[in-house]
Wavefront OBJ file of the C-alpha trace (Angstrom):
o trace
v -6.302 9.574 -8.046
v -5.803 8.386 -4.445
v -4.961 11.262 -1.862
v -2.565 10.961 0.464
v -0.818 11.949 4.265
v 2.781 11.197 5.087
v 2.585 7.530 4.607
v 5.607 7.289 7.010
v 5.878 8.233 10.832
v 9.653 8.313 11.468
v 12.715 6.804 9.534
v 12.918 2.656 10.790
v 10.049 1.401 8.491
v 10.488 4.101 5.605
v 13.773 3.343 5.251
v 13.336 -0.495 5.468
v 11.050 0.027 2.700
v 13.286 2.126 0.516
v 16.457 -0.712 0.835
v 13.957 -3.699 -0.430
v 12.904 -1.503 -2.967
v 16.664 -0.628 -3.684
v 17.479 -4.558 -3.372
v 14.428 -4.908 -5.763
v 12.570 -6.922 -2.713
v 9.669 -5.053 -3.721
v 7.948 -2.833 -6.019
v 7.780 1.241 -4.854
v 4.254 2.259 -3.496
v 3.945 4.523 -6.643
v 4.307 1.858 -9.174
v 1.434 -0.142 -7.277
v -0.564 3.416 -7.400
v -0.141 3.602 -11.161
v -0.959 0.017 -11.723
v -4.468 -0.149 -9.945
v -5.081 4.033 -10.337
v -8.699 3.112 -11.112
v -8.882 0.658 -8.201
v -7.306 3.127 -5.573
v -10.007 6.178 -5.554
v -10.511 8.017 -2.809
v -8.018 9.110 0.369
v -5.707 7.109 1.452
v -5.785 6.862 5.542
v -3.138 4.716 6.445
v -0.539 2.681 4.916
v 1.505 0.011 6.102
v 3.961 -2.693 5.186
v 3.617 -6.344 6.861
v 5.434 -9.724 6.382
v 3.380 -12.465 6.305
v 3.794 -15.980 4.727
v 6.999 -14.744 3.421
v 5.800 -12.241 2.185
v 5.906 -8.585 1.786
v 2.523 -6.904 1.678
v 0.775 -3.670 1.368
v -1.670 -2.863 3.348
v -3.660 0.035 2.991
v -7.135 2.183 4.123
v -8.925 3.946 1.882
v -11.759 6.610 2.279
v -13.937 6.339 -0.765
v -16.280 8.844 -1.799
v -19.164 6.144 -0.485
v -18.208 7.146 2.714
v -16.873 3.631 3.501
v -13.007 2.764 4.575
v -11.740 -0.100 2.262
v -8.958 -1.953 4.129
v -6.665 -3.548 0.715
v -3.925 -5.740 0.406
v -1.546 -5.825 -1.940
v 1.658 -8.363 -2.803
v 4.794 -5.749 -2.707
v 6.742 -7.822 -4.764
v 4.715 -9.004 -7.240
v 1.985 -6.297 -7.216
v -0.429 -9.010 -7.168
v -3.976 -7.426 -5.282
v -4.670 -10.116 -3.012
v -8.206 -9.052 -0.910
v -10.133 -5.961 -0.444
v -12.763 -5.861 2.337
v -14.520 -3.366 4.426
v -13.096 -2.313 7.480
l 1 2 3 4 5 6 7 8 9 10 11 12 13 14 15 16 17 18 19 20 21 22 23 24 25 26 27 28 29 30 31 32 33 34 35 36 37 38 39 40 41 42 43 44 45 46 47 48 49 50 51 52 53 54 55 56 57 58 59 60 61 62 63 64 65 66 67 68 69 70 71 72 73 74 75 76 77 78 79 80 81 82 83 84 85 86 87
């Protein structure tokens, strides 16, 4: 299971984040944890929500065990995992 720090420096974008998910704009971070739990392994560095192309993505670092930091992208609506890459 992924580790992880306060995802969330100060209230603007948390609580952005928590009305779409209220509005059902998007999916909460812990579904998308559950749904790719073998996918997500390691420590989770940063995590951040963009718009882009209408829409609503997850972006996040991970620290994997490999030593390597995966930067991963991730539809927050539809949960869809759109790219992975090394950062």
């Amino acid at each position: 299971m992924i580790s992880s720090p306060q995802a969330w420096a100060g209230d603007d974008p948390a609580n952005k984040v928590v009305q779409w998910v209220k509005e059902g704009k998007v999916l909460p971070f812990d579904t998308i944890m559950q749904r790719y739990e073998s996918r997500l392994q390691g420590r989770l560095l940063d995590l951040e929500v963009e718009q882009k192309h209408g829409r609503i993505i997850y972006e996040l670092e991970i620290l994997r065990d490999d030593g390597i930091v995966y930067e991963i992208k991730i539809d927050a609506k539809t949960g869809e995992w759109l790219k992975e890459k090394v950062d």
